[in-house]
C-alpha positions as CSV (number, residue, x, y, z in Angstrom):
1,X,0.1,-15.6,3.0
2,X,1.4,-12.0,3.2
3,X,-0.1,-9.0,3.5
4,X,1.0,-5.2,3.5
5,X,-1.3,-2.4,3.0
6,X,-0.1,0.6,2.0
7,X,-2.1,3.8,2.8
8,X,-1.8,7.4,2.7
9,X,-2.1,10.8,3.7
10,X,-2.9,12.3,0.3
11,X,-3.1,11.6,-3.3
12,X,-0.1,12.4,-4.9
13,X,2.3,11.1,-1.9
14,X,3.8,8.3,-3.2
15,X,1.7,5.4,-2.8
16,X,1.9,3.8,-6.3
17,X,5.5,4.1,-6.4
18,X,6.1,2.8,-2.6
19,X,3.9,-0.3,-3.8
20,X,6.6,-0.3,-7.1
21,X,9.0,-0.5,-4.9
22,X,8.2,-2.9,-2.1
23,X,7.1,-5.4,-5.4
24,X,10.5,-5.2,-6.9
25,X,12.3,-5.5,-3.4
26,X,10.3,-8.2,-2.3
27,X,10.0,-9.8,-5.5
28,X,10.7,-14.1,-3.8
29,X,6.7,-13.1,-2.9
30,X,5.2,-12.9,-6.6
31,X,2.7,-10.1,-5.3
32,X,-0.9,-10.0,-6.2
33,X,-1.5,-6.0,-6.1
34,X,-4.4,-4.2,-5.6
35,X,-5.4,-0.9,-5.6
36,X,-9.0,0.1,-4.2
37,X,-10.5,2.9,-5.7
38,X,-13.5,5.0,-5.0
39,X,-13.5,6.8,-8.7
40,X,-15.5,4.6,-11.2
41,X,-12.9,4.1,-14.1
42,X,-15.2,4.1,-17.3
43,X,-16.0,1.1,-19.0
44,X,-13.9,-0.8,-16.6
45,X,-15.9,-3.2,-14.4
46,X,-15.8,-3.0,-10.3
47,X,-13.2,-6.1,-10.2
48,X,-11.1,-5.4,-13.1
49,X,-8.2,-7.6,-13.7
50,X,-4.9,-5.6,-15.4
51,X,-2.9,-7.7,-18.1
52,X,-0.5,-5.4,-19.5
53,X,2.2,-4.0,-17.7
54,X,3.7,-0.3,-18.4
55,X,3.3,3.2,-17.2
56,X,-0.6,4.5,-18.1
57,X,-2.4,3.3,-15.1
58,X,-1.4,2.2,-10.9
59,X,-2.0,-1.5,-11.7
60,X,0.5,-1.4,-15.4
61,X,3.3,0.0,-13.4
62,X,2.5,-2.5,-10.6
63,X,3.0,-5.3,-13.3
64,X,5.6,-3.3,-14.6
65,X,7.4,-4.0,-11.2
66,X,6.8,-7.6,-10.9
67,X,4.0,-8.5,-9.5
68,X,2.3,-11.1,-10.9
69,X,-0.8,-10.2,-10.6
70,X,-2.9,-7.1,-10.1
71,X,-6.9,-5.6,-10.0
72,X,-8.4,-2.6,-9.5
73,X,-11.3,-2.7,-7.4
74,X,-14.0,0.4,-7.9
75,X,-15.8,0.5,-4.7
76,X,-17.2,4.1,-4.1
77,X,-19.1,3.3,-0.5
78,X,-16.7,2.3,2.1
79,X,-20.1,-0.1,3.5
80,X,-19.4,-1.9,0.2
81,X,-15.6,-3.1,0.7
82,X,-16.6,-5.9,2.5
83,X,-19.1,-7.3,-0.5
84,X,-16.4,-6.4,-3.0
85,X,-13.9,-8.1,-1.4
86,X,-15.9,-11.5,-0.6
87,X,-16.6,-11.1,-4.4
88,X,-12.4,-10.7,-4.8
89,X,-11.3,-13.4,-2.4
90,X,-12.4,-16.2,-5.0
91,X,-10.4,-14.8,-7.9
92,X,-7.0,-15.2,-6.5
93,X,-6.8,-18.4,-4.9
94,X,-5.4,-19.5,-1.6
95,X,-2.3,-18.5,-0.1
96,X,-1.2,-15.5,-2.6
97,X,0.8,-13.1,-0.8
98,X,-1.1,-9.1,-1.3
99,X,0.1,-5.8,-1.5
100,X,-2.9,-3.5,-1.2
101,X,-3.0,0.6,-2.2
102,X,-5.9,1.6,0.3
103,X,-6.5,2.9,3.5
104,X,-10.0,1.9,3.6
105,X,-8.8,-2.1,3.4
106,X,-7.5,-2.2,6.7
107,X,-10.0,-2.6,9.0
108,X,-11.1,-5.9,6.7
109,X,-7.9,-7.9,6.5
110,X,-5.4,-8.8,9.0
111,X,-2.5,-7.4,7.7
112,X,1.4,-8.6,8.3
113,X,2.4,-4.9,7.7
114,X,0.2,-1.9,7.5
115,X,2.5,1.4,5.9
116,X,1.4,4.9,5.5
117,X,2.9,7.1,3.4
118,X,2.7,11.0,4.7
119,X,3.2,13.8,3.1
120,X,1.9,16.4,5.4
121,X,5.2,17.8,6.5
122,X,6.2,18.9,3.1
123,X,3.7,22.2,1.8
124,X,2.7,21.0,-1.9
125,X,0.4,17.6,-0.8
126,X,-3.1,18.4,0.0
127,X,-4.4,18.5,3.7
128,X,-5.3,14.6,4.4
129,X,-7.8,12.6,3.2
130,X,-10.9,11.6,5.8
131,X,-9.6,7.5,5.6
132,X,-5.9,8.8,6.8
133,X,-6.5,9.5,10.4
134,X,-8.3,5.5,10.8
135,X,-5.3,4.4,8.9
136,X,-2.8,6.3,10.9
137,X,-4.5,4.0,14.1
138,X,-3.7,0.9,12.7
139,X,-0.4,1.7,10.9
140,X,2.4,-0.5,12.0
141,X,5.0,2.0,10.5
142,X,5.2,5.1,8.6
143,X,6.8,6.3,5.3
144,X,8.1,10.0,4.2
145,X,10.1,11.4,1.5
146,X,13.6,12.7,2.7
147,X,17.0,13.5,1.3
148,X,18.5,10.5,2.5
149,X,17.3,7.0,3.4
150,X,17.4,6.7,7.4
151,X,14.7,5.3,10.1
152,X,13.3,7.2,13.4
153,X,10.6,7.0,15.8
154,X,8.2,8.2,15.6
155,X,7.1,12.0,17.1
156,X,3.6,13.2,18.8
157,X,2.6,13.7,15.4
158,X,2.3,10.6,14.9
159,X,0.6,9.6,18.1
160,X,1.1,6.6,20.6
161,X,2.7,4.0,20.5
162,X,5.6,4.7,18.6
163,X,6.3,3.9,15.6
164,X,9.0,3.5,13.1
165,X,9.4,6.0,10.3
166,X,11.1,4.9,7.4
167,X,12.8,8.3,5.7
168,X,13.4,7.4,2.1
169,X,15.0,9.7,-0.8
170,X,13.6,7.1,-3.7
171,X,10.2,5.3,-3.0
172,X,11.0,3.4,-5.7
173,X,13.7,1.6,-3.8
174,X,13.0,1.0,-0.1
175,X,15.9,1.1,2.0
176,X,18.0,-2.3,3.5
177,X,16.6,-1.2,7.5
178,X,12.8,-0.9,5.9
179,X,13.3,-4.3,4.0
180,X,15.0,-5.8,6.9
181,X,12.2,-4.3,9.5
182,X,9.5,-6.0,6.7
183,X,11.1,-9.8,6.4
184,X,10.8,-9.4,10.6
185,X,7.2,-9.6,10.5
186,X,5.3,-12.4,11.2
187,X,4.0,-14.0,7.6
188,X,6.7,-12.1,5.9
189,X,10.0,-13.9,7.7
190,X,11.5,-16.8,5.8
């Protein structure tokens, strides 16, 4: 079973479309998405399974991109993850490989990859949310918009240790040294 959690600094940074991507790259997985939420959804239940793929919501275009499976789970209290996701474990079975939107998730699953998506540097993104600076100290590598694919280490900015960041013009296609880097990890490697 794989996992990769993909966080972020802001909404509006790319999250979604990173997830799009890493799904359609990494498709010999067959991805069970997820996206956890803190804003109720009317009408929609707080494990809500998405059926139809397409672009209205995160979990459509996640289908859209091949995963073959994907929830939305509403928790608003960060205390309540960890009921909501003893409630979600059931419903997927053993062994499916995840790709979670959250940075709350990662201090309650052992992740194979843990990737943050930051959009600080560029002006128009909002100053970071609260759950960023946890998920920056348990991010295994980071993720920013550039004008051409390429891979650094990280800066001071990113604190200690050092850690990879993946440039990327198109989230919606990760680049061969981030894909490479990814079938590296343990759980992830063929």
């Amino acid at each position: 079973m794989a996992i990769i959690v993909v966080g972020g600094s802001a909404k509006g940074v790319g999250k979604t479309t990173l997830v799009c991507g890493l799904i359609a790259a990494l498709d010999e997985f067959r991805w069970t998405a997820v996206k956890i939420t803190s804003e109720a959804h009317a009408g929609l239940p707080p494990i809500y399974e998405e059926k139809s793929s397409g672009p209205e919501t995160d979990t459509a275009r996640y289908l859209a991109a091949g995963a073959g499976r994907a929830f939305l789970l509403t928790v608003p209290v960060q205390r309540d993850l960890a009921r909501a996701l003893d409630e979600f474990w059931p419903l997927i079975g053993r062994g499916a490989n995840l790709i979670f939107e959250s940075n709350r998730v990662s201090e309650f699953v052992e992740a194979t990859a843990r990737l943050l998506v930051d959009g600080r540097p560029d002006a128009t993104y909002a100053p970071p949310k609260s759950s960023f600076w946890g998920a920056m100290l348990l991010a295994d590598a980071l993720v920013v918009r550039a004008d051409a694919d390429r891979i650094s280490k990280g800066d001071s900015l990113y604190g200690e240790p050092p850690r990879p960041v993946f440039h990327l013009k198109e989230f919606t296609r990760i680049s061969d040294e981030m894909k490479g880097w990814l079938l590296k990890r343990p759980g992830l490697a063929s």
